[in-house]
Every structure is written in structure tokens, then in C-alpha cells.
N, CA, C and O atoms as a printed pandas DataFrame, in Angstrom:
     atom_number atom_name residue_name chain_id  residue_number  x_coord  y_coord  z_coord
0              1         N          UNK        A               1  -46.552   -1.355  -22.414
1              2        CA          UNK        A               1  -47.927   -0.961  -22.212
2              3         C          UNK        A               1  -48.245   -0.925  -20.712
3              4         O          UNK        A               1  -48.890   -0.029  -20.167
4              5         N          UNK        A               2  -47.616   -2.215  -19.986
5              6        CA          UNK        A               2  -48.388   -2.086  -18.630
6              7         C          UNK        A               2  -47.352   -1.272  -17.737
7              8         O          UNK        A               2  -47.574   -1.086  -16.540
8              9         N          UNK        A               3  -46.115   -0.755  -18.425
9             10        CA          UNK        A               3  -45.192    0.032  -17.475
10            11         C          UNK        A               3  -45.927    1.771  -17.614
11            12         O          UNK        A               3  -46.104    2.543  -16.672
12            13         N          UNK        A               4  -46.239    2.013  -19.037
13            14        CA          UNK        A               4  -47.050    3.600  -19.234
14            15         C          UNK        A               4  -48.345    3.381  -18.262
15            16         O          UNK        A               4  -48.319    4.010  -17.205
16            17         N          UNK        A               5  -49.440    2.575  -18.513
17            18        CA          UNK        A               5  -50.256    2.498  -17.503
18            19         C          UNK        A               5  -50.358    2.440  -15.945
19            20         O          UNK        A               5  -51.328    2.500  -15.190
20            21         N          UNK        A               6  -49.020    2.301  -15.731
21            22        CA          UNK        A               6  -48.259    2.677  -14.112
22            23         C          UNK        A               6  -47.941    3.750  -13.937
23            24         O          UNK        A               6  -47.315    4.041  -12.918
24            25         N          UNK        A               7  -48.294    4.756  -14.947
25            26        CA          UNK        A               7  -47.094    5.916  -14.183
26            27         C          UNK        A               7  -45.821    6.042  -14.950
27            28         O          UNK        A               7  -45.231    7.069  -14.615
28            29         N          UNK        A               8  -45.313    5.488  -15.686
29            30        CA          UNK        A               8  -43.712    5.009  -16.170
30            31         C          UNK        A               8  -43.149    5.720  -14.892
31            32         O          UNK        A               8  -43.113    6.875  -14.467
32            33         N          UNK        A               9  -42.683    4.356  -14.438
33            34        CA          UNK        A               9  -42.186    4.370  -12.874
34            35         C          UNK        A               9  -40.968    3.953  -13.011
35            36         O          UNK        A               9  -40.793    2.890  -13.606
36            37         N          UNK        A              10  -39.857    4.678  -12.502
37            38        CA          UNK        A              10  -38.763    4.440  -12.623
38            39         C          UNK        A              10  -38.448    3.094  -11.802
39            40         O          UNK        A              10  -38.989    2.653  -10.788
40            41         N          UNK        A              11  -37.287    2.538  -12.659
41            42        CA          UNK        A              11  -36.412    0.881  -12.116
42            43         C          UNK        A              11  -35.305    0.885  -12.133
43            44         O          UNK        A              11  -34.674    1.267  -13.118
44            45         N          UNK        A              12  -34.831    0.519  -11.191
45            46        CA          UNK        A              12  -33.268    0.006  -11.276
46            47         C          UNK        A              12  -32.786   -1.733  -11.284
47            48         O          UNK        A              12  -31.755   -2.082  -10.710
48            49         N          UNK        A              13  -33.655   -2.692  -11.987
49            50        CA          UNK        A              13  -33.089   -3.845  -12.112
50            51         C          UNK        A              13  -32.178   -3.593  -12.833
51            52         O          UNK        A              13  -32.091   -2.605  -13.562
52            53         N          UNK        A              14  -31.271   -4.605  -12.688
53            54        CA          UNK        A              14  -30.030   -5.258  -13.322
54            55         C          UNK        A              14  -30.464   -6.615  -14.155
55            56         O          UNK        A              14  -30.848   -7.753  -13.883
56            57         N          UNK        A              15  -30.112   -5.644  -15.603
57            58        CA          UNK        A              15  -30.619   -6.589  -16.341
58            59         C          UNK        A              15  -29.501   -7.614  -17.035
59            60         O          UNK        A              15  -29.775   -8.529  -17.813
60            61         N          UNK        A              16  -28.003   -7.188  -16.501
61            62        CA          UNK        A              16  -27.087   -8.368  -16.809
62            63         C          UNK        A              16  -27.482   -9.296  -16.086
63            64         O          UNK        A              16  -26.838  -10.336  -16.223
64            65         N          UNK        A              17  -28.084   -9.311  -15.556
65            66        CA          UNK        A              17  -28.324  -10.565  -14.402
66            67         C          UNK        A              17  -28.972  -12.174  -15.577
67            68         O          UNK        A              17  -28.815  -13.377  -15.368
68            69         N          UNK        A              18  -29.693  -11.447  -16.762
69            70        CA          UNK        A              18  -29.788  -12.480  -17.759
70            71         C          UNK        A              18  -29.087  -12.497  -18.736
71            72         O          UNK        A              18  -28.552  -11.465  -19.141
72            73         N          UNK        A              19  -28.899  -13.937  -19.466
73            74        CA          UNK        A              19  -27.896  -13.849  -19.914
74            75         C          UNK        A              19  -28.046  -12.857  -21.534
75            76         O          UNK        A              19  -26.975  -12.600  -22.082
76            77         N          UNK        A              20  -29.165  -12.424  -22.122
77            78        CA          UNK        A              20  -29.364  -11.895  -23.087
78            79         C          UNK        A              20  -29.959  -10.441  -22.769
79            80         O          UNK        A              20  -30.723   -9.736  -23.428
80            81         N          UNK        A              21  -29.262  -10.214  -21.366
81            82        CA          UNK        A              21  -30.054   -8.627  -20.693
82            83         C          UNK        A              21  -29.586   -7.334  -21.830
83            84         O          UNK        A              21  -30.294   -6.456  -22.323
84            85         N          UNK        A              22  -27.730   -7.690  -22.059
85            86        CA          UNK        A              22  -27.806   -6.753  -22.889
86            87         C          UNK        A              22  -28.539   -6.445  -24.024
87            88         O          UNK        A              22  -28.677   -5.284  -24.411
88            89         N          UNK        A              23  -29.005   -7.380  -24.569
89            90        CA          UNK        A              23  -30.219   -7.112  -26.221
90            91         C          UNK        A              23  -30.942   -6.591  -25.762
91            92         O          UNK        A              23  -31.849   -6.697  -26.587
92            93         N          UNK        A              24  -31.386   -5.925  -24.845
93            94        CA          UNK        A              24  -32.627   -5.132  -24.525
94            95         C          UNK        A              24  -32.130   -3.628  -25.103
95            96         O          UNK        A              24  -31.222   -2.894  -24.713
96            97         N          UNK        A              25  -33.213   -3.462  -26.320
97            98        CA          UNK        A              25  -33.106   -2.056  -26.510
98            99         C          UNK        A              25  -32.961   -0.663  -25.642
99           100         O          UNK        A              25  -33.744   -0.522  -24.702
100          101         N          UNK        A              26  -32.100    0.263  -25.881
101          102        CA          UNK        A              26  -32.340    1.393  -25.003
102          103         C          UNK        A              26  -33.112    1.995  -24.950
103          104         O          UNK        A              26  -33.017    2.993  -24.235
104          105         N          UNK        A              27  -34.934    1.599  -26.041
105          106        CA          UNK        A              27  -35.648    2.363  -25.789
106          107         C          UNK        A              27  -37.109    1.336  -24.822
107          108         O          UNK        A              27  -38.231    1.484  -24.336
108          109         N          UNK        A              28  -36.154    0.430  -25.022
109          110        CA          UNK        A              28  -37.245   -0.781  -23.885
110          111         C          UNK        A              28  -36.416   -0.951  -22.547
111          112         O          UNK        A              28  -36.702   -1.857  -21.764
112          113         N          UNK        A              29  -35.307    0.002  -22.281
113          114        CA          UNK        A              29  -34.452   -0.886  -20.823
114          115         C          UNK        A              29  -35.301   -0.175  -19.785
115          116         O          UNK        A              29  -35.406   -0.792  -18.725
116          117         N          UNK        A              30  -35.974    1.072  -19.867
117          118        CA          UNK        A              30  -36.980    1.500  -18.803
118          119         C          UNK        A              30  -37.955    0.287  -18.976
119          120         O          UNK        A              30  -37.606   -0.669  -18.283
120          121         N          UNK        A              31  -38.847    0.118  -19.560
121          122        CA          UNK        A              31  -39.808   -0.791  -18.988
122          123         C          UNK        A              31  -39.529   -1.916  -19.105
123          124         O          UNK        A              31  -40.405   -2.718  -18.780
124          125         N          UNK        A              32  -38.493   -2.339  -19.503
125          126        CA          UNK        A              32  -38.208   -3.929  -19.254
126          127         C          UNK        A              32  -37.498   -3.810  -17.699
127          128         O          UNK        A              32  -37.770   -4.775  -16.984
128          129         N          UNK        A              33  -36.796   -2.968  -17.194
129          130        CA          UNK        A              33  -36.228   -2.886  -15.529
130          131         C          UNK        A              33  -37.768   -2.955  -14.753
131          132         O          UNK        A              33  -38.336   -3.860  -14.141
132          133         N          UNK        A              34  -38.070   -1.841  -15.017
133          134        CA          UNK        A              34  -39.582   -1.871  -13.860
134          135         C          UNK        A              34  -40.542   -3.376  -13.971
135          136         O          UNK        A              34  -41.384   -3.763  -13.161
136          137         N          UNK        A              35  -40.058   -4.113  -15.371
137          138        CA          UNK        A              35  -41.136   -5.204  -15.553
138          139         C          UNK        A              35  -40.401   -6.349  -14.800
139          140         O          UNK        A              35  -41.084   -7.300  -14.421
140          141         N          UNK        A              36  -38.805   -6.332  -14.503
141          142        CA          UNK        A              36  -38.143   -7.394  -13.797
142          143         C          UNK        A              36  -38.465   -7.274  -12.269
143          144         O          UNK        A              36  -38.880   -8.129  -11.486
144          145         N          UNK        A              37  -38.032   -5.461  -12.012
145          146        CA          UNK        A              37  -37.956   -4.968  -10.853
146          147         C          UNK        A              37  -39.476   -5.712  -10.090
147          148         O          UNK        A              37  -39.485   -6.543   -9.182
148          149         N          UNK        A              38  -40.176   -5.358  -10.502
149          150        CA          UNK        A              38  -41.777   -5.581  -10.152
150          151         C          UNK        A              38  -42.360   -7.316  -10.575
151          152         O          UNK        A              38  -43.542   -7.642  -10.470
152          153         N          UNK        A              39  -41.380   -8.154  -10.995
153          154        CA          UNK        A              39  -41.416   -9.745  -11.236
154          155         C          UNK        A              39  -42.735  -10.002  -12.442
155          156         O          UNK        A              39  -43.241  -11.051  -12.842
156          157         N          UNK        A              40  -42.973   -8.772  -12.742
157          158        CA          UNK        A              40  -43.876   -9.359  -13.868
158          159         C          UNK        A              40  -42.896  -10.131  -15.503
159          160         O          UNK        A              40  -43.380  -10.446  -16.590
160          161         N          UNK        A              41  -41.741  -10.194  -15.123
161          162        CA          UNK        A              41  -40.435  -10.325  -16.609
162          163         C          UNK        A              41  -39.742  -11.038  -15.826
163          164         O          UNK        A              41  -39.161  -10.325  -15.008
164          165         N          UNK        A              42  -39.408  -12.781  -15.621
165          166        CA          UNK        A              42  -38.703  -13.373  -15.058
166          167         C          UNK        A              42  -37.650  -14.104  -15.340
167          168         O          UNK        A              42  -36.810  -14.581  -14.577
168          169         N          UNK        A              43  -37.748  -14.167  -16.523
169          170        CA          UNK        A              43  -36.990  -14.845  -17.471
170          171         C          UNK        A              43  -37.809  -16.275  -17.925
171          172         O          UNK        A              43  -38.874  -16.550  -17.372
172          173         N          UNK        A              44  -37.247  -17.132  -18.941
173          174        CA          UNK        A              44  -37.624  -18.161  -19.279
174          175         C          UNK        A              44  -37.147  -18.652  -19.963
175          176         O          UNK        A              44  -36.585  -17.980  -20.828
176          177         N          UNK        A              45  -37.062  -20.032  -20.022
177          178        CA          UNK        A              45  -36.473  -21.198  -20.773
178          179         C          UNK        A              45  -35.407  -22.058  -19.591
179          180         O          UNK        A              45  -35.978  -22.043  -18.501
180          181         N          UNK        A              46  -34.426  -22.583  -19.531
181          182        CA          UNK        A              46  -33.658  -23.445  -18.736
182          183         C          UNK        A              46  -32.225  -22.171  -18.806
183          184         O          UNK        A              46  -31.123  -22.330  -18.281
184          185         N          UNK        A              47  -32.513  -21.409  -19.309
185          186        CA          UNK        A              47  -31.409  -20.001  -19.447
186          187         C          UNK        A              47  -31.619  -18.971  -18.525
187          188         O          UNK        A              47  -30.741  -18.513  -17.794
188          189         N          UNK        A              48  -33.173  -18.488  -18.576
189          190        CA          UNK        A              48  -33.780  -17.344  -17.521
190          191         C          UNK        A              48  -33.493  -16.234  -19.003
191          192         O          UNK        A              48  -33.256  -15.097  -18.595
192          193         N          UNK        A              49  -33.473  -16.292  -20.059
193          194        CA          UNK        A              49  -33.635  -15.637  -21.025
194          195         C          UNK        A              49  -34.770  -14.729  -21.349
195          196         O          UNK        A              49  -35.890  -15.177  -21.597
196          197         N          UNK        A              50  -34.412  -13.081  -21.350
197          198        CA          UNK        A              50  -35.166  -12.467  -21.476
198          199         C          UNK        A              50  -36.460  -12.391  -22.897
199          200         O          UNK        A              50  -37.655  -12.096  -22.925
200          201         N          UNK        A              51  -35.180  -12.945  -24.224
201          202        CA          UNK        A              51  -35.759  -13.185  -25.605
202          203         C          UNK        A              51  -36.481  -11.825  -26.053
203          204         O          UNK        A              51  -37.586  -11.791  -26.594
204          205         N          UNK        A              52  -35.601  -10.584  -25.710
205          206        CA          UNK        A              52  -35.826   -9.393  -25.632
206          207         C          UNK        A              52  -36.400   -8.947  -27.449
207          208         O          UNK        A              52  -37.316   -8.161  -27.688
208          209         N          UNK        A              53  -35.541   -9.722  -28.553
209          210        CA          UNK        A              53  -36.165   -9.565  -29.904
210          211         C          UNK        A              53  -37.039  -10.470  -30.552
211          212         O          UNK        A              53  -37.226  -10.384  -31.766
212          213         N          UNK        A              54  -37.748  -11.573  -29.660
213          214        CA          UNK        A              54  -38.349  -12.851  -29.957
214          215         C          UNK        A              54  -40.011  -11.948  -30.214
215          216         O          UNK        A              54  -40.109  -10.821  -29.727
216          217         N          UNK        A              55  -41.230  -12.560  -30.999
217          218        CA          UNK        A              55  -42.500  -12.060  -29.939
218          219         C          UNK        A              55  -42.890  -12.824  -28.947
219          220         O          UNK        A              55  -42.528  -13.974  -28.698
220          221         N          UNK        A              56  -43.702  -12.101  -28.337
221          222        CA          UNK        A              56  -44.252  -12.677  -27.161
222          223         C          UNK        A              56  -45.439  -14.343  -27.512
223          224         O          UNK        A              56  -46.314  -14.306  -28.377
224          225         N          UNK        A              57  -45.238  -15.300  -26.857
225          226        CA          UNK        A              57  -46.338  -15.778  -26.760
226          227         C          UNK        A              57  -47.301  -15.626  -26.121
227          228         O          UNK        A              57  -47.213  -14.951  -25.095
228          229         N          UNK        A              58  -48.671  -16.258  -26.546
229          230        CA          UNK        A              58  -49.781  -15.751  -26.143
230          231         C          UNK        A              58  -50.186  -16.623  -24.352
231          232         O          UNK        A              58  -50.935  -16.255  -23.446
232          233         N          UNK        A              59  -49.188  -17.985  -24.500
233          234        CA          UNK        A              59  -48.992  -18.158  -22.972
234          235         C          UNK        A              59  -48.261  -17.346  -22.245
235          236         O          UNK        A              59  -48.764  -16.996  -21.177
236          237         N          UNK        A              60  -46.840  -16.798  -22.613
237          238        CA          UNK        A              60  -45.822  -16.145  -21.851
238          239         C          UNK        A              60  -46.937  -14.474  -21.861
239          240         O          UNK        A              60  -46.669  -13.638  -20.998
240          241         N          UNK        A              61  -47.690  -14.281  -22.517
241          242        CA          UNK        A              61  -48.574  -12.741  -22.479
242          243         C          UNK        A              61  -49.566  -13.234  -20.910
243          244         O          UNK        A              61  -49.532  -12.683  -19.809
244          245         N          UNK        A              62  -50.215  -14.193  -21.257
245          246        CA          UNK        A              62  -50.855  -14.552  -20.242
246          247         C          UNK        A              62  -50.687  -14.867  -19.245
247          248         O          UNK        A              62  -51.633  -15.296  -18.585
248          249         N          UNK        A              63  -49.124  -14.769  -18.595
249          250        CA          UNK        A              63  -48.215  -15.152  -17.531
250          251         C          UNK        A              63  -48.011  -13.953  -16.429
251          252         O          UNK        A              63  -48.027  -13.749  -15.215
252          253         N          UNK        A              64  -47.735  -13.072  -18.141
253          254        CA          UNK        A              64  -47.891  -11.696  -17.685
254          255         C          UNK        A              64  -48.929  -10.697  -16.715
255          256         O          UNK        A              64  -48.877   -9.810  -15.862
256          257         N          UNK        A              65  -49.536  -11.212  -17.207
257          258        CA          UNK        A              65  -50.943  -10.411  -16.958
258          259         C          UNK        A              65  -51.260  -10.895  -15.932
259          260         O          UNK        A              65  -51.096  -10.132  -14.980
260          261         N          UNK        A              66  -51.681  -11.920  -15.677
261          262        CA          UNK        A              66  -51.779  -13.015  -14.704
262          263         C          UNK        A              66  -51.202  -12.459  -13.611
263          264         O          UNK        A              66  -51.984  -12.097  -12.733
264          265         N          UNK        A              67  -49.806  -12.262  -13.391
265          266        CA          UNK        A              67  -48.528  -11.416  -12.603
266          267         C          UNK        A              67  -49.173  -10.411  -12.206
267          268         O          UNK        A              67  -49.609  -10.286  -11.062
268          269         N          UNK        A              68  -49.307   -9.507  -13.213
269          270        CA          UNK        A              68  -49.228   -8.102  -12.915
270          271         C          UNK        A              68  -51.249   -8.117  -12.415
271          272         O          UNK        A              68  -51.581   -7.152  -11.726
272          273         N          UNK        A              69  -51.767   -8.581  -12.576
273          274        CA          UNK        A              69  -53.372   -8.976  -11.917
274          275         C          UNK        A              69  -53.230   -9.104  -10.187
275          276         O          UNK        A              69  -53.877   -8.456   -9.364
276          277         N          UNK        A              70  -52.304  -10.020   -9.946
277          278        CA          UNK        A              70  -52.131  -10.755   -8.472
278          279         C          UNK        A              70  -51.154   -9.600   -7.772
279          280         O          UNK        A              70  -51.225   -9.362   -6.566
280          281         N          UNK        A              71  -50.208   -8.891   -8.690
281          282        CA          UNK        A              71  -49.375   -7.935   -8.064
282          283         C          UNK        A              71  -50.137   -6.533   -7.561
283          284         O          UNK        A              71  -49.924   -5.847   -6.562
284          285         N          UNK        A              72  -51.094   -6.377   -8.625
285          286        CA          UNK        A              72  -51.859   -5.055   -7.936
286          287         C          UNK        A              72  -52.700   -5.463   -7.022
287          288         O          UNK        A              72  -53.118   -4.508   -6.367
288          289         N          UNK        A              73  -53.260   -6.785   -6.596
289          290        CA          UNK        A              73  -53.974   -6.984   -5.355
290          291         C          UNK        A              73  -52.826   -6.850   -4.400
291          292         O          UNK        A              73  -52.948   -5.963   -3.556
292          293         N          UNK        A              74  -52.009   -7.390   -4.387
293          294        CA          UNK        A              74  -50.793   -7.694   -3.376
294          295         C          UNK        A              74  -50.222   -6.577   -3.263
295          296         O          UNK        A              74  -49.589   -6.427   -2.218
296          297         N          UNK        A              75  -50.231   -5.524   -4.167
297          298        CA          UNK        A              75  -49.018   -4.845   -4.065
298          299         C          UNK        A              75  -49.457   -3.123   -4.765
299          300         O          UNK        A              75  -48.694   -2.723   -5.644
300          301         N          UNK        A              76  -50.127   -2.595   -4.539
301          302        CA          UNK        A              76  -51.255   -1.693   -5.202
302          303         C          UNK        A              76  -50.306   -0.461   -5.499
303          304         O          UNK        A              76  -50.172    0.071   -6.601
304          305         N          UNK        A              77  -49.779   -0.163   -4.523
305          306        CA          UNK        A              77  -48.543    1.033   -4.778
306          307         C          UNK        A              77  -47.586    1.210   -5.797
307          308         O          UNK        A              77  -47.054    2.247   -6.193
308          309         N          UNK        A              78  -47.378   -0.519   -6.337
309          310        CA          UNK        A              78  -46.709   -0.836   -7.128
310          311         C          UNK        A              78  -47.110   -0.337   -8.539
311          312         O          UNK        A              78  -46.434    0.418   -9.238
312          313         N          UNK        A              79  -48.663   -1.030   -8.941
313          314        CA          UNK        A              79  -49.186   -1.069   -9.832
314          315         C          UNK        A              79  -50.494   -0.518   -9.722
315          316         O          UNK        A              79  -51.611   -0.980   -9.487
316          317         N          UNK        A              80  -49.841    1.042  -10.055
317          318        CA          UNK        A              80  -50.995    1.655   -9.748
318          319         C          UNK        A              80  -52.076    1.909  -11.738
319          320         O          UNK        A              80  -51.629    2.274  -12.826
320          321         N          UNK        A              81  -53.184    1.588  -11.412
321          322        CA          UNK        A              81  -54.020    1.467  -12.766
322          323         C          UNK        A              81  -55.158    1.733  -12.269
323          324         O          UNK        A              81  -55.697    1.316  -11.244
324          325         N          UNK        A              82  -55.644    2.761  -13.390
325          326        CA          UNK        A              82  -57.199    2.870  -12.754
326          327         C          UNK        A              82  -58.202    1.847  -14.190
327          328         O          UNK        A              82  -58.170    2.044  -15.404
328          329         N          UNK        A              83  -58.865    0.961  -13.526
329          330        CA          UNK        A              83  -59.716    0.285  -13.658
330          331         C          UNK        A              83  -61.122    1.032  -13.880
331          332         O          UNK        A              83  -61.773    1.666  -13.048
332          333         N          UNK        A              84  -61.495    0.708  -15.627
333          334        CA          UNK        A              84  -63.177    1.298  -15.730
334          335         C          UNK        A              84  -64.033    0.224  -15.430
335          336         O          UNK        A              84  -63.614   -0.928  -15.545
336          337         N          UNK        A              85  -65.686    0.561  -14.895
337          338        CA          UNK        A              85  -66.233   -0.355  -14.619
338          339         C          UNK        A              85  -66.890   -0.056  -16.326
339          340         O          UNK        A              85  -67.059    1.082  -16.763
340          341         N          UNK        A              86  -67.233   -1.491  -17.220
341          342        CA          UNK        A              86  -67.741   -2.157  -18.218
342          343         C          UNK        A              86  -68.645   -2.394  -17.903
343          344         O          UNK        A              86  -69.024   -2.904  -18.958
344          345         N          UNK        A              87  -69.774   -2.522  -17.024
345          346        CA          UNK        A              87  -70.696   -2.727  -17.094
346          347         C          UNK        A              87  -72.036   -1.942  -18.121
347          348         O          UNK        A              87  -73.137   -2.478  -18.251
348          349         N          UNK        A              88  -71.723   -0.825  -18.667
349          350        CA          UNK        A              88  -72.323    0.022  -19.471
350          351         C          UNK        A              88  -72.715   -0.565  -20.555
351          352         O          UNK        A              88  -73.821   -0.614  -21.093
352          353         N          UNK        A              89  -70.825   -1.395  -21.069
353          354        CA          UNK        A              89  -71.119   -1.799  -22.499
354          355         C          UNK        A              89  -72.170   -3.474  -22.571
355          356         O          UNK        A              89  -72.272   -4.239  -23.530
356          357         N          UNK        A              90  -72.608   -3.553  -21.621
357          358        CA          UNK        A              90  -73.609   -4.946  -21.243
358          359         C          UNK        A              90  -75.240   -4.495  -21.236
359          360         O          UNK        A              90  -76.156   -5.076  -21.818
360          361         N          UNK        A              91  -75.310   -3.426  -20.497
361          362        CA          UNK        A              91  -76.447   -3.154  -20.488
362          363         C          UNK        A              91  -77.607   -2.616  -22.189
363          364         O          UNK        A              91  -78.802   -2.348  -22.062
């Protein structure tokens, strides 16, 4: 989701680099590279395990986001997203 909302921006991480890199589907190795490439996908556990067929938890989601929040301040080129202003649905 947050790699299409970029652009689907091409990556070249190396995802042997974990030890379960190969289980990454060939139709997730594009956005799982751009999600390493770009440190929002770091691995986890005492392995650095991607857990490429696990679901996500709703902490490890929030890790995410979190990441990719601080990366488009830091890093805007990277993560490029256009942002609606909500204020409409308040008023």
C-alpha cells in the first residue's frame, strides 16, 4: 500500500540479506525491496526476520507508519504522498 502510494518506485535491496528473504513472494519482492531499501521493513525478532507469510501486527503496522511518517519529513523525495487536508469532514 505505502510502496503504490509512492509512485511504485523502483528498489534494489538485497533481500538475502535476511534470513527468510527468499519467502518473499515474486509478487511482493518490488515492494518489500523499496520497503527495506527506504528502512521502513527492518527485520525483527533476534533473527532480523522478514516473516514475509506471518500477518502483520498491529504494533509492527504501527512501527511502520511511524517510519514511513518521520521518513517523509526527513526524506520527502523518497516518500513522495500527497496528503488531503480533513478538515471538511469536521466541520
Amino acid at each position: 500500500m505505502l510502496w503504490r502510494a509512492a509512485g511504485e518506485p523502483a528498489a534494489d535491496a538485497d533481500l538475502s540479506a535476511f534470513p527468510d528473504g527468499a519467502e518473499v513472494s515474486p509478487w511482493a519482492a518490488d515492494p518489500v525491496e523499496w520497503a527495506v531499501s527506504t528502512g521502513l521493513l527492518r527485520g525483527y525478532n533476534h533473527a532480523g526476520e522478514l516473516a514475509p507469510g506471518d500477518p502483520i501486527t498491529r504494533a509492527q503496522l504501527a512501527m511502520v507508519l511511524l517510519r514511513q511518517a518521520l521518513a517523509a519529513v526527513e526524506q520527502p523525495a523518497l516518500h513522495r504522498f500527497q496528503f488531503v487536508h480533513l478538515s471538511f469532514l469536521f466541520s
